[in-house]
C-alpha positions in Angstrom: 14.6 25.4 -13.7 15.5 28.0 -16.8 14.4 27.1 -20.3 17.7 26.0 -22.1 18.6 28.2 -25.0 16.9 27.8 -28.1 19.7 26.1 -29.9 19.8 23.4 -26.9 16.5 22.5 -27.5 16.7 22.3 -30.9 19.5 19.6 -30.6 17.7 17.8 -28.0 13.9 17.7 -30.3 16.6 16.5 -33.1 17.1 13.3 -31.2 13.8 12.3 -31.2 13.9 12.3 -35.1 17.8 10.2 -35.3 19.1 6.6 -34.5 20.2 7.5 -31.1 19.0 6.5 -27.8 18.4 9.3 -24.9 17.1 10.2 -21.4 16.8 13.4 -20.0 15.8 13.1 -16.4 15.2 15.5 -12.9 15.3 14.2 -9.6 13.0 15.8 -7.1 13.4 18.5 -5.2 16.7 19.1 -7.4 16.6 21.9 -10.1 19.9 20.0 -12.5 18.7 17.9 -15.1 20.5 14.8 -16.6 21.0 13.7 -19.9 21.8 10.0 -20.6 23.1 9.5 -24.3 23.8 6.4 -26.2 25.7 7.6 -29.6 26.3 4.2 -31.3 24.3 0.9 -31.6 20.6 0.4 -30.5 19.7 0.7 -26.8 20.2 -3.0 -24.9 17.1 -5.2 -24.9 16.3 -7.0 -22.2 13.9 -10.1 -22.4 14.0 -10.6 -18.2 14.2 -7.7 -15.2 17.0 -10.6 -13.7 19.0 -9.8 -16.7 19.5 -6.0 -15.2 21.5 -8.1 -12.2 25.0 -5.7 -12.5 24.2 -3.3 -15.3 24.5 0.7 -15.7 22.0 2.7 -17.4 18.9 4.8 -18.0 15.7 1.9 -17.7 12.7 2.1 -19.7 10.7 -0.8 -18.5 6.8 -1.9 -19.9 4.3 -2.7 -17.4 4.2 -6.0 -19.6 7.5 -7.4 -21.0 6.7 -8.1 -24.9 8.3 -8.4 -28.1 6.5 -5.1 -28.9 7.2 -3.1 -26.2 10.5 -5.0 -24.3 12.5 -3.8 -21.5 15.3 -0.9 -22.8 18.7 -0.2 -21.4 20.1 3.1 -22.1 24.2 3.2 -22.4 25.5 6.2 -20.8 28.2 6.5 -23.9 27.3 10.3 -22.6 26.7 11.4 -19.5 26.0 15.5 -18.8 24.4 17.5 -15.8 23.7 20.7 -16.0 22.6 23.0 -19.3 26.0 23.8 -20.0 27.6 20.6 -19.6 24.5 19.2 -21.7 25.2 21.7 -24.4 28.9 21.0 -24.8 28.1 17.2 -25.2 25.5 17.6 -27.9 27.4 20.0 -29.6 29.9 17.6 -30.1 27.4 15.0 -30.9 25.3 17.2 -33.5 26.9 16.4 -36.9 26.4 12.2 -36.0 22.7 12.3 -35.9 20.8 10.2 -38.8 17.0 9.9 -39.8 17.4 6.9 -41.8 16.3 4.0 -38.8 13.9 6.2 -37.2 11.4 6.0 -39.9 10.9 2.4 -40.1 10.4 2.2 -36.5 7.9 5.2 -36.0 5.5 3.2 -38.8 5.4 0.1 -36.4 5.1 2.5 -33.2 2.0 4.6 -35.0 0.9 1.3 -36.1 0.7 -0.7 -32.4 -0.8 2.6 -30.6 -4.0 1.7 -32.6 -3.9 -2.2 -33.1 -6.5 -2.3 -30.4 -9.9 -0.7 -29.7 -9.6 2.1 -27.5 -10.8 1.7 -24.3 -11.5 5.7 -23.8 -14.4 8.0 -22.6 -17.1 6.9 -19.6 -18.4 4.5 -21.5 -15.3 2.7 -22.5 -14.8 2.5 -18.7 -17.9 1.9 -17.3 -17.6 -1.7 -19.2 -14.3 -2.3 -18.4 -15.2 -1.5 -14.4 -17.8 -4.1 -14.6 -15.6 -6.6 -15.4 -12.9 -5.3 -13.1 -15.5 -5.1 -9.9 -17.4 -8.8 -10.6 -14.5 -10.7 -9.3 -13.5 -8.5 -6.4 -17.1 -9.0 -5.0 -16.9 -12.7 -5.4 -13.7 -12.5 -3.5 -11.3 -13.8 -6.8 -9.2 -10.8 -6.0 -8.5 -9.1 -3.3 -7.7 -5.9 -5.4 -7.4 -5.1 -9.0 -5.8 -1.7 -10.6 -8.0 -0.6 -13.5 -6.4 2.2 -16.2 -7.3 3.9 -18.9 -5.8 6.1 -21.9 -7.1 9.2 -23.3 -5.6 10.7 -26.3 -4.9 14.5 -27.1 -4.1 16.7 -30.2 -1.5 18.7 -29.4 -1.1 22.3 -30.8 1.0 22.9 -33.7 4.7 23.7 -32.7 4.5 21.7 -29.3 7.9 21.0 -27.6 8.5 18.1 -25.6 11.4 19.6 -24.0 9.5 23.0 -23.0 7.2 20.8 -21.5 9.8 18.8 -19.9 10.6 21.8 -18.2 7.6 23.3 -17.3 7.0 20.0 -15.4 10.1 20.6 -13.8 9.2 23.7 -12.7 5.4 23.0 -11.6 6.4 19.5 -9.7 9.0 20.0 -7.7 8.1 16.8 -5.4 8.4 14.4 -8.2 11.1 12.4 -10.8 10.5 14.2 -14.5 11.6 12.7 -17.4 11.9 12.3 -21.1 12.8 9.6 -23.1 13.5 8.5 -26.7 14.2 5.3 -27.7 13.5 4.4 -31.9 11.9 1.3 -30.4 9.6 2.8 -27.8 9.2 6.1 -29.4 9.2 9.6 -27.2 8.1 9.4 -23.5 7.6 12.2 -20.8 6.3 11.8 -17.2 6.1 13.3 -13.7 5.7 10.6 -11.1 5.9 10.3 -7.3 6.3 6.7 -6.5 9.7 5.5 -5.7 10.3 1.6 -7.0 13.8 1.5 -5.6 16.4 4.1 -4.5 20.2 3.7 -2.6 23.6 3.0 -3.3 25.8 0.2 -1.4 23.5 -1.3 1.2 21.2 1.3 2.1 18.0 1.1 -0.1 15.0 2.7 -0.1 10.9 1.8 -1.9 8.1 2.8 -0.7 4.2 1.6 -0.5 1.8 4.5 -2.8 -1.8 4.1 -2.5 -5.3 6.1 -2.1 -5.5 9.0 -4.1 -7.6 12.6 -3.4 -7.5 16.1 -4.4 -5.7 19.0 -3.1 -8.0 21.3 -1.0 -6.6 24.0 -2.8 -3.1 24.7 -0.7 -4.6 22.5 1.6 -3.8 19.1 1.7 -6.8 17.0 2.9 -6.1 14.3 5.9 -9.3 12.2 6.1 -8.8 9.2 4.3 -11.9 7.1 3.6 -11.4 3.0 4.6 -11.2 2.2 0.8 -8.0 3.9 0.5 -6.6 2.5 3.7 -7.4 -0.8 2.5 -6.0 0.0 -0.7 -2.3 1.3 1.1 -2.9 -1.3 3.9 -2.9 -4.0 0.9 0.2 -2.5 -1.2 2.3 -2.0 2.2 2.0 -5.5 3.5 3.1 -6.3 -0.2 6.6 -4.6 -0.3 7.1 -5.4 3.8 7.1 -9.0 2.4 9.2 -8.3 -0.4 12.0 -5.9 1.5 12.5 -9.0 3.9 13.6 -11.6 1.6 15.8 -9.1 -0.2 17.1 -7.0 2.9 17.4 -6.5 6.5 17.5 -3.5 9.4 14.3 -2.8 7.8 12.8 0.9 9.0 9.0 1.9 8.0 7.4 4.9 8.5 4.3 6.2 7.7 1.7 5.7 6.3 1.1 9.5 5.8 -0.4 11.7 3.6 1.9 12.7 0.5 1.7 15.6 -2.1 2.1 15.1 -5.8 0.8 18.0 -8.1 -2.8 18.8 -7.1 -3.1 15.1 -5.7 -2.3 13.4 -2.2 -1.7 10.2 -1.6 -0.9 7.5 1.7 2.4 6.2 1.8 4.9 4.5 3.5 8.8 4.9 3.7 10.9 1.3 3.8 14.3 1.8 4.3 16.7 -1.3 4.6 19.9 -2.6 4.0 20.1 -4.6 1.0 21.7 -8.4 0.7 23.3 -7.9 -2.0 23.5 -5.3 -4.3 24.3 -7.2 -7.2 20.8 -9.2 -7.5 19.3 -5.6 -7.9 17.3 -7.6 -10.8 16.3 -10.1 -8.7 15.1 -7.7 -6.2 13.3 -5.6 -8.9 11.3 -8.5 -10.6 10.0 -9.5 -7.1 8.8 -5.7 -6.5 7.5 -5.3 -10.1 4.7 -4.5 -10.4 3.7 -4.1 -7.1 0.0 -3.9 -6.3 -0.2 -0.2 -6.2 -0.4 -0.4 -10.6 -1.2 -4.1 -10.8 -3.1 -6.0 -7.8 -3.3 -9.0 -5.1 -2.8 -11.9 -6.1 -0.2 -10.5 -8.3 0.2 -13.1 -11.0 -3.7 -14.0 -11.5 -4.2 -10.1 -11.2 -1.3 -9.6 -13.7 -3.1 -11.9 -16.3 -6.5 -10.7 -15.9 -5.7 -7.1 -16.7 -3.8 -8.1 -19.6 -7.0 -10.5 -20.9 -9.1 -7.9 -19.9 -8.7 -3.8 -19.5 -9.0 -3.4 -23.4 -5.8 -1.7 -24.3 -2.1 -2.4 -23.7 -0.4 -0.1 -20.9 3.0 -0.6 -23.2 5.4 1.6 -20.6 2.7 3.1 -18.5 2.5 1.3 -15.0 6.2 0.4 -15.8 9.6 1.8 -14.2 11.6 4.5 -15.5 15.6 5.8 -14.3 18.7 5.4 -14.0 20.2 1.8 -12.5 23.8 1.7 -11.3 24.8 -1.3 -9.0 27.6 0.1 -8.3 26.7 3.4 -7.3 23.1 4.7 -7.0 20.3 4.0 -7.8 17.1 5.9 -8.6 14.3 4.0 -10.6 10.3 5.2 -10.1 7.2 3.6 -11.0 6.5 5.0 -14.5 3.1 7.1 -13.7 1.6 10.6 -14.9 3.1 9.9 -18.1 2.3 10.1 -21.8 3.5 9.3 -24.8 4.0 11.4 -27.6 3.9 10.3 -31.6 2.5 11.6 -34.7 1.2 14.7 -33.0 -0.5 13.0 -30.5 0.2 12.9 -26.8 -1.4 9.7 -25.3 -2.1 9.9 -21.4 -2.6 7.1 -19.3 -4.1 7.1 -15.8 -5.4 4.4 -13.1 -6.5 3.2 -10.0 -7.5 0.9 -7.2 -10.5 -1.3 -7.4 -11.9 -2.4 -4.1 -15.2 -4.8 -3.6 -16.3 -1.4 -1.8 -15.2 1.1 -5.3 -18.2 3.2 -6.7 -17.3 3.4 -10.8 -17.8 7.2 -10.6 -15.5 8.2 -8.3 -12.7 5.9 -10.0 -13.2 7.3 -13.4 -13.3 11.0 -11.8 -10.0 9.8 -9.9 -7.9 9.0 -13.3 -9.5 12.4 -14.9 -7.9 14.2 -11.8 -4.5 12.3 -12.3 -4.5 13.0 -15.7 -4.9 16.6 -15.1 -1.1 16.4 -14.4 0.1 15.8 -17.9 -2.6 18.1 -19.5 -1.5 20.7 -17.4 1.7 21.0 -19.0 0.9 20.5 -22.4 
């Protein structure tokens, strides 16, 4: 993908200091980005995933729905593919953006980034492990996702949308994104994982577990038990799922997938969907799935929250475009950061197992964070 001319991104960066409500967003193994405007009022909030049962719009959802951090619908009041085509809609846009709202709301954004103690470094997660990996080995949990954040400086005169692009251009296999809301502040990611694609009654999700490093070019093929475990455990979790929402169900895999310098098992479900207009419905069931969360899913969901140390806000959520009557492209929202006060905050996890060894886990999030440091 080209770098938009300069005057492009100047309008885009000046919507991340306005009122308005944007998404700029690249599909993989496409090379047209799409930008998602909302000109007047404030993006929709959402207080339930049901409650996105026959919308249309760019999702921003948190990995835990809160007043602080709740679910965002974008309004496509604009909707542009293409540089050119993006151009001629914020040119016409340009002379409507304000400051005045921003500023209240980044004070509460830089305010909630640091309203708990930071849970970063080796140490930080060496403490956290413990907890996680006590209750797996008494058999309370069959598996539990542990994360972490890890916050960077970034160099005077950084540009989120140069680094959009050069995410663009360095992971072609994966959904890119930025997005600014004044009540979630500015997000960018690169993620693999599918949480649900289609259009009319084909539908497609998949299962994403086990993580290693590229071999270089090579893309490595042994998979130890813990990561089949780990993709056994997430697969059986969206077969289950997929059923009760769908039928004509078609899996494939699992097989070994590239994202970045990481691989990763997964498996393909394709189905025909019920209904399309419980998409919702369908979503709240599948989120969050036990590739970013765990087994049981509602005990596992409560003990992260009481006890990784931080608040994931919209890591480990989903992120794209919803349309139930035309298609659909939403991914789990992973490789991501977020970006405020000159300060990109990147979050990476992983699967805890009874068998997990805390060095290799930590080592794991440093690789996936590698992703987003890359491009900064």
């Amino acid at each position: 993908m080209n770098l938009p001319e300069q005057d492009i991104i100047q309008r885009i960066e000046s919507l991340m200091q306005s009122s308005h409500n944007f998404a700029l967003y690249r599909l993989p193994w496409t090379d047209e980005c799409i930008l998602v405007l909302q000109t007047k009022d404030e993006a929709e909030i959402l207080t339930d995933i049901t409650q996105l049962n026959g919308k249309q719009g760019f999702v921003i959802a948190p990995f835990r729905l809160s007043e602080d951090h709740p679910l965002m619908l974008i309004r496509p009041d604009i909707l542009a593919s293409g540089w050119e085509a993006i151009s001629k809609a914020l040119s016409y846009e340009e002379e409507n953006v304000t400051l005045h709202s921003v500023k209240r709301h980044f004070t509460n954004a830089k305010t909630t980034l640091y309203e708990r103690p930071l849970q970063e470094g080796l140490e930080g997660y060496r403490e956290v492990f413990t907890r996680f990996i006590t209750p797996l080995q008494k058999k309370t949990f069959q598996k539990l996702v542990l994360s972490r954040m890890e916050t960077c400086t970034l160099t005077e005169g950084f540009s989120p949308l140069r680094a959009f692009v050069k995410a663009c251009n360095s992971y072609p296999r994966m959904m890119i994104y930025l997005c600014y809301t004044p009540q979630t502040g500015t997000w960018l990611g690169s993620t693999p994982e599918i949480l649900l694609s289609g259009q009319e009654k084909n539908w497609h999700t998949v299962a994403l577990a086990g993580t290693m490093p590229m071999q270089g070019e090579v893309m490595p093929e042994e998979w130890s038990d813990k990561n089949k475990e780990e993709q056994k455990l997430v697969a059986e979790y969206v077969r289950r799922i997929v059923k009760k929402f769908g039928n004509k169900l078609e899996e494939q895999g699992p097989y070994t997938a590239r994202a970045g310098q990481l691989v990763h098992l997964k498996s393909d479900f394709r189905f025909n969907l019920k209904n399309k207009k419980s998409l919702g419905n369908l979503l709240k069931e599948l989120h969050p799935t036990p590739a970013v969360c765990g087994l049981p899913k509602e005990e596992t969901y409560r003990f992260i929250a009481e006890n990784e140390g931080y608040e994931r806000k919209y890591y480990s959520g989903f992120i794209g475009w919803l349309d139930s009557e035309g298609q659909t492209d939403l991914y789990v929202n992973l490789r991501c950061m977020e970006i405020n006060d000159g300060k990109a905050t990147l979050y990476a996890g992983g699967g805890i197992l009874p068998s997990s060894e805390m060095a290799l886990e930590y080592e794991e999030t440093k690789e996936k964070m590698k992703t987003m440091k890359n491009i900064l």
